[in-house]
C-alpha positions in Angstrom: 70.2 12.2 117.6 69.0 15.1 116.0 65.2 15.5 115.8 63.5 15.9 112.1 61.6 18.8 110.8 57.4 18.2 110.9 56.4 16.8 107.3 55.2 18.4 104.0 53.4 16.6 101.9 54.8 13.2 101.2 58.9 13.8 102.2 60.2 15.7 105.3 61.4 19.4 105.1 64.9 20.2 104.4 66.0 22.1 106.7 69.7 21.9 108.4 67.8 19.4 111.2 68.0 16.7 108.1 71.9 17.4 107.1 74.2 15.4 108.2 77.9 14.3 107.3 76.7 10.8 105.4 78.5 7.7 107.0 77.6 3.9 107.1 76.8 4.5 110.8 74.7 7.8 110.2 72.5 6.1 107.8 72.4 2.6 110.2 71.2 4.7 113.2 68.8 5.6 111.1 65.6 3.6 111.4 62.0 4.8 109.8 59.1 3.4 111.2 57.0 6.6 110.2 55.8 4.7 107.5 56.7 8.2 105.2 59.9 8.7 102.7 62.5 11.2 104.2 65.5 11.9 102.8 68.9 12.8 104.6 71.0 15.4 102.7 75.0 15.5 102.8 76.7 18.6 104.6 80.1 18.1 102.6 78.6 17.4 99.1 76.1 19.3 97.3 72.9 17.3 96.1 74.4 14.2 97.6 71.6 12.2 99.9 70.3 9.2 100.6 66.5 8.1 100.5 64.5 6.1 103.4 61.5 4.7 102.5 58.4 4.0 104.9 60.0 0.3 104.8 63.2 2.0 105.5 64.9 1.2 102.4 68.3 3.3 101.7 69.3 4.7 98.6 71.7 6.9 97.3 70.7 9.8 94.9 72.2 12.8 93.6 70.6 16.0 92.7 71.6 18.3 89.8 70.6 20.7 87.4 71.3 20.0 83.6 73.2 22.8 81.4 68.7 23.4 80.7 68.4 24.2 84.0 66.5 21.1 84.4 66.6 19.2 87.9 67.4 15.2 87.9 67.6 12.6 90.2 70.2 10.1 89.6 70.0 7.4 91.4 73.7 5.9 92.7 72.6 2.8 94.5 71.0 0.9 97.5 72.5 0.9 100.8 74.6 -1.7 102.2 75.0 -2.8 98.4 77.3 0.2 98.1 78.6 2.0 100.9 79.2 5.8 101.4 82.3 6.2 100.4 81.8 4.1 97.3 78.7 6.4 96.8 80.6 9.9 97.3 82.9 9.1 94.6 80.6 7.9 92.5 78.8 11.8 93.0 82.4 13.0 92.2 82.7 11.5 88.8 79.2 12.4 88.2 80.2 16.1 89.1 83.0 15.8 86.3 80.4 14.9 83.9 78.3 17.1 84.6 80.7 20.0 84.4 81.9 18.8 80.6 78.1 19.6 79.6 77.0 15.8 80.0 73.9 14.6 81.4 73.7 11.6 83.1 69.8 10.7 83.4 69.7 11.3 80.1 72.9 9.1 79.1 71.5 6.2 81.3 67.8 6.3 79.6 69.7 5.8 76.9 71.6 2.9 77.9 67.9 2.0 79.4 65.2 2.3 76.6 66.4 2.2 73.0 69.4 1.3 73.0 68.7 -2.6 71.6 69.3 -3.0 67.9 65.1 -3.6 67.4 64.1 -0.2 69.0 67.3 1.6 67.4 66.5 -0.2 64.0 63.1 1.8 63.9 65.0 5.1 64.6 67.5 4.5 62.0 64.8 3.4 59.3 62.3 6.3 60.3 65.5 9.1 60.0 67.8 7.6 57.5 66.2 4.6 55.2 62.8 6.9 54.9 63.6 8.6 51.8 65.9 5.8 50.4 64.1 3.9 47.1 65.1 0.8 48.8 63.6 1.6 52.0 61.1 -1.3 52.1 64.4 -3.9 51.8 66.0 -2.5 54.3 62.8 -3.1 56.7 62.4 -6.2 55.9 66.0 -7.3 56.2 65.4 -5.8 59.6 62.3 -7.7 60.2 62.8 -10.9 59.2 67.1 -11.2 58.7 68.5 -9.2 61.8 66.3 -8.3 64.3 65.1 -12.0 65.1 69.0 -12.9 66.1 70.1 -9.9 67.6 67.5 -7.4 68.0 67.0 -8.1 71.6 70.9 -7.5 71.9 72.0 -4.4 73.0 74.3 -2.5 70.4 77.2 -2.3 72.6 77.0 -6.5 72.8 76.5 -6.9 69.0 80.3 -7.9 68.0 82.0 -9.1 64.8 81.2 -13.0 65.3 77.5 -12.1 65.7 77.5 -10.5 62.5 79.1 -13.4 60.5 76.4 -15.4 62.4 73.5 -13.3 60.7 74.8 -13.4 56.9 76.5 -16.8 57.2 72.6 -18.7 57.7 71.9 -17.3 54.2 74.7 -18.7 52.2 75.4 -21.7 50.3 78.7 -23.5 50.7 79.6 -26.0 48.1 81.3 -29.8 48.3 84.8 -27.5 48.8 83.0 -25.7 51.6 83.7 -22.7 49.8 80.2 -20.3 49.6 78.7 -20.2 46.3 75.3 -18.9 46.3 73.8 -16.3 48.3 76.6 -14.2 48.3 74.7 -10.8 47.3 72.2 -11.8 50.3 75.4 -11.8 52.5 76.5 -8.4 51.3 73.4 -6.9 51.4 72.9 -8.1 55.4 76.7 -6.7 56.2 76.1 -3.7 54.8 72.7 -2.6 56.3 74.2 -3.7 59.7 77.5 -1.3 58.8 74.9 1.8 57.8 73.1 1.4 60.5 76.2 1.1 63.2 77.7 4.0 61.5 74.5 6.4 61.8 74.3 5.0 65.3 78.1 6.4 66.0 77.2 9.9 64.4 73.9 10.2 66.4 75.8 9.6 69.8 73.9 6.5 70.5 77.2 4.4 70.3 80.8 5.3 70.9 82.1 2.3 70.2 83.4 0.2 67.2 81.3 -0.9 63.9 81.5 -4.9 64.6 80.6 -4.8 60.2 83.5 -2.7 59.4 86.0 -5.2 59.5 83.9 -8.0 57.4 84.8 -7.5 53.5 81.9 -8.4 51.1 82.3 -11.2 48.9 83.1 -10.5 45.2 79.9 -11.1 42.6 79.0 -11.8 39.4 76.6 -9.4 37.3 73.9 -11.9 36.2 73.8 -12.1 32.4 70.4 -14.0 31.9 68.0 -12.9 29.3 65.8 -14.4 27.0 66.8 -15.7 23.4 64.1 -15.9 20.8 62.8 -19.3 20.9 62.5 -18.4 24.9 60.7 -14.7 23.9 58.5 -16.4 21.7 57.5 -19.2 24.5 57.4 -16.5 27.5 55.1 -13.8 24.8 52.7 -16.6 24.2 52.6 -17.7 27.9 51.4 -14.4 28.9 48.7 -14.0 26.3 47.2 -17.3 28.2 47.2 -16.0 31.5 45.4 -12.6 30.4 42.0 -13.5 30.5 42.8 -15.3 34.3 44.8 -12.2 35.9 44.9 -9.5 33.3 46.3 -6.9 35.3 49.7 -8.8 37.0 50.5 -9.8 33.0 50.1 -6.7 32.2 52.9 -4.9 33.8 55.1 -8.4 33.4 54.4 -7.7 29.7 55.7 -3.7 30.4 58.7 -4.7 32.3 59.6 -6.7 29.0 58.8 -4.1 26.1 59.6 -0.7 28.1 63.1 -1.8 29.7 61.7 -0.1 32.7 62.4 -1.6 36.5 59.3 -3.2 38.8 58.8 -0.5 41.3 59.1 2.1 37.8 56.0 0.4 36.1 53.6 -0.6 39.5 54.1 3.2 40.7 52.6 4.4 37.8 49.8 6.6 37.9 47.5 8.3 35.6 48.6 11.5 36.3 52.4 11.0 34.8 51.4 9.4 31.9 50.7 10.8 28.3 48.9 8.6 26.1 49.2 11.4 23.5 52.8 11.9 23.6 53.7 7.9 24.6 55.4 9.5 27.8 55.9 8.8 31.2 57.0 10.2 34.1 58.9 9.1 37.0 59.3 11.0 40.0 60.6 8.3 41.8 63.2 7.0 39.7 66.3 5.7 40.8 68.3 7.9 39.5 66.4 11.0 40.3 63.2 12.3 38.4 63.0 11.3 34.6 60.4 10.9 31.9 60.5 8.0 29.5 59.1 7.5 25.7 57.4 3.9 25.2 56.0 2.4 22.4 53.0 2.1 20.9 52.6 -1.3 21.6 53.2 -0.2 25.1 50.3 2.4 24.8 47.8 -0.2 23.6 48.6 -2.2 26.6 48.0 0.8 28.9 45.0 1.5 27.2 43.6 -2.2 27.8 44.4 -1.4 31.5 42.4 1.8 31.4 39.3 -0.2 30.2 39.7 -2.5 33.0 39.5 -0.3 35.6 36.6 1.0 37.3 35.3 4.5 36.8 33.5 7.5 38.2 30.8 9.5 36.3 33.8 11.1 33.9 34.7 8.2 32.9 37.9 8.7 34.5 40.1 5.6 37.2 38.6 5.6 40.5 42.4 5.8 41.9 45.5 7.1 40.4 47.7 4.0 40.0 47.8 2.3 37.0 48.1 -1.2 38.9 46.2 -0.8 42.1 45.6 -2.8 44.7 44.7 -3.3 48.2 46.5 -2.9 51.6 46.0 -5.7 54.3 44.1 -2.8 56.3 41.5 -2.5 52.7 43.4 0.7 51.8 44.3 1.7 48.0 48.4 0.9 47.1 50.0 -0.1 44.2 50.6 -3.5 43.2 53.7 -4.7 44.9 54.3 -8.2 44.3 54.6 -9.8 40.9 55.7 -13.3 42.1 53.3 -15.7 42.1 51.8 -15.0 38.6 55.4 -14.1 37.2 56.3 -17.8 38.4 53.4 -19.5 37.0 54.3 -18.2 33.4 58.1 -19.1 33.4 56.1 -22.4 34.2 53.9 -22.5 31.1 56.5 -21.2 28.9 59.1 -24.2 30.6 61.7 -21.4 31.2 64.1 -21.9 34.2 66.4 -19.6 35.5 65.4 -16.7 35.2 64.1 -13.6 37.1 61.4 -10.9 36.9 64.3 -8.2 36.6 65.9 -10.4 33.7 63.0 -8.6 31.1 65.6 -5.4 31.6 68.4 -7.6 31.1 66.4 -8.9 28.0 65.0 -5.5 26.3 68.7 -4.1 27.0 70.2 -6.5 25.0 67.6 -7.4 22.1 67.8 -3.4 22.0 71.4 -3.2 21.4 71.4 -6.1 18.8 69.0 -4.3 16.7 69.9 -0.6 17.0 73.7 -1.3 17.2 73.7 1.9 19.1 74.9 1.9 22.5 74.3 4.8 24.0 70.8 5.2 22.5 70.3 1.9 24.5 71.5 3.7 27.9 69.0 6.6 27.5 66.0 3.9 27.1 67.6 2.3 30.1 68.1 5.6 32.1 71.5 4.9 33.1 73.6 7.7 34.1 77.2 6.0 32.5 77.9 3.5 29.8 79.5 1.3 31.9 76.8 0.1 33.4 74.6 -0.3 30.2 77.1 -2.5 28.9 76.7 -5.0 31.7 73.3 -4.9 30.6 73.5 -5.6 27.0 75.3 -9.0 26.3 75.0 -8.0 22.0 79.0 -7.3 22.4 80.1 -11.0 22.5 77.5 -12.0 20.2 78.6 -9.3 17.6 82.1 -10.2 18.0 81.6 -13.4 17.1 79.9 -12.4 14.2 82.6 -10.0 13.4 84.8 -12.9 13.5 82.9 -14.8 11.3 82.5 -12.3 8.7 86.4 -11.8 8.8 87.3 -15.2 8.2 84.7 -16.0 5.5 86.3 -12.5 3.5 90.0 -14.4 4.4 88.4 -17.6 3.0 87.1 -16.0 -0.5 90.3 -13.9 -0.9 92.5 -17.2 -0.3 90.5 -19.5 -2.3 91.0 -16.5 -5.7 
């Protein structure tokens, strides 16, 4: 046999003394006892060798440079567990690869580290949900709807039954069996799961098939709940009691009711965009793009209440910028965020049921349109960027109609009875 080079460092030299022609019986009449790693190049196929370890452990590799110039080592597989020939066609394909401007360490890191749906998930919400307005949902459907049944799932395992598993735990069949609540949850779960498999297709991370896009979302209802006067009178009074016990909370549930404006619209606020001269304020981060709003006066007293709460530095001026401010679980400065708890105790006090903290838009929408008659000033105080959606807002049009009716048929009545 032929003898081997002197060593450098930790591997052998390689010089033509450690080329051979690989074959099962080469690499089994090999035996290292030198305690050192050596490695046996092939004479018939560029980069293609095996490794011995001081234990004398076989494995194929394959050397190449990447279309950066950059050198890998791709690993094949041990020996007996694959044979030579097995391996040298396995360095063939890899060759093919290679040439179409592939890279195959870096394709099987992929396949290796982030490629479940829970490390892909933070990719896709750090690059695509970060500047979305509903980027919070989407991390906590993540969190606490997705990832726990198939974030440890590889994305190529995830299918179409896996899916259906996910949503179908949040609805709520009826005595039919046919699904009756919920169904918005459903929706909202398929459709994350189809955003995120399709950004995973265009960033290369999966070639294969969106197991979502096949699922249709069931149809919904718009909600049409808002308060009628006795229950505006009970829910006004409710909140006057809870003032003096958690001032600020009431406060911006008493905004959301006289401004029209959405939750994340009033606890954003800050000092800075709002005009207590003008009865102005500003919203960067609207949802449907930057927009300033006019409020009321009654509105203004209200922020002006808050502004005495707060504490202040030697100008007399907030301490912090947010209107509602609060504190992070790591004692930093945020806005308020979460309205349920003290929302839920005054539908208690005022014995209201059924109704939701976004139901005060629903509400100023329609008392708005019952009192103005005017449509499309209604959509403006609303910020909507079409009528049609206003008018799912406002519910005056069946009420008026009815009232149109009635008028008709009392005129019918007086003309008859002459």
């Amino acid at each position: 046999m032929t003898s081997l080079s002197p060593t450098v460092g930790s591997y052998l030299v390689v010089k033509d003394t450690n080329k051979f022609k690989l074959s099962d019986s080469v690499l089994n009449s090999f035996n290292n006892k030198s305690g050192k790693p050596l490695r046996i190049w092939d004479t018939h196929l560029k980069g293609f060798h095996v490794s011995i370890t001081g234990k004398n452990k076989k494995t194929f590799f394959f050397t190449y440079r990447n279309s950066f110039n950059r050198k890998r080592w791709l690993k094949i597989g041990d020996f007996p567990k694959i044979n030579t020939i097995q391996a040298r066609k396995i360095v063939i394909q890899v060759y093919g690869k290679i040439i179409a401007g592939n890279d195959p360490v870096e394709e099987n890191k992929k396949d290796k580290f982030g490629s479940t749906v829970s490390e892909l998930s933070k990719v896709f919400l750090t690059h695509y949900c970060f500047s979305l307005k509903t980027f919070k949902q989407c991390e906590n459907t993540f969190k606490k709807q997705i990832n726990p049944i198939i974030g440890n799932k590889k994305i190529s395992e995830v299918t179409k039954k896996d899916v259906l598993y996910i949503a179908q735990n949040y609805l709520v069949l009826g005595a039919d069996g046919k699904p009756f609540k919920r169904l918005a949850t459903f929706n909202k779960i398929r459709n994350l799961i189809s955003k995120f498999y399709n950004w995973c297709i265009d960033e290369e991370f999966f070639k294969g098939t969106n197991p979502a896009s096949r699922i249709k979302n069931f149809p919904t209802k718009f909600r049409s709940r808002y308060l009628k006067d006795n229950e505006l009178k009970s829910f006004v009074e409710a909140c006057k009691f809870y003032l003096d016990r958690n001032p600020l909370p009431t406060y911006a549930i008493m905004l959301l009711l006289i401004t029209g404006r959405r939750k994340s619209e009033i606890l954003n606020l800050t000092w800075s965009n709002l005009d207590l001269f003008s009865n102005t304020m500003f919203l960067p981060d609207s949802k449907t793009g930057p927009k300033s709003f006019r409020f009321s006066n009654q509105a203004k007293e209200i922020f002006n209440k808050i502004y005495q709460l707060l504490p202040k530095d030697a100008s007399n001026k907030p301490l912090v910028d947010y209107v509602f401010p609060s504190n992070s679980k790591e004692g930093k400065i945020i806005a308020l965020s979460n309205l349920k708890r003290p929302f839920r105790n005054i539908l208690a006090k005022a014995e209201i049921e059924n109704f939701r903290l976004h139901d005060l838009r629903h509400t100023f929408a329609t008392h708005a349109a019952l009192l103005s008659k005017d449509i499309r000033a209604v959509q403006q105080c609303l910020g909507h960027t079409t009528l049609k959606m206003t008018q799912r807002y406002s519910h005056f049009i069946e009420e008026t109609q009815i009232n149109t009716n009635e008028l008709i048929s009392q005129k019918v009545k007086q003309i008859v009875s002459f």
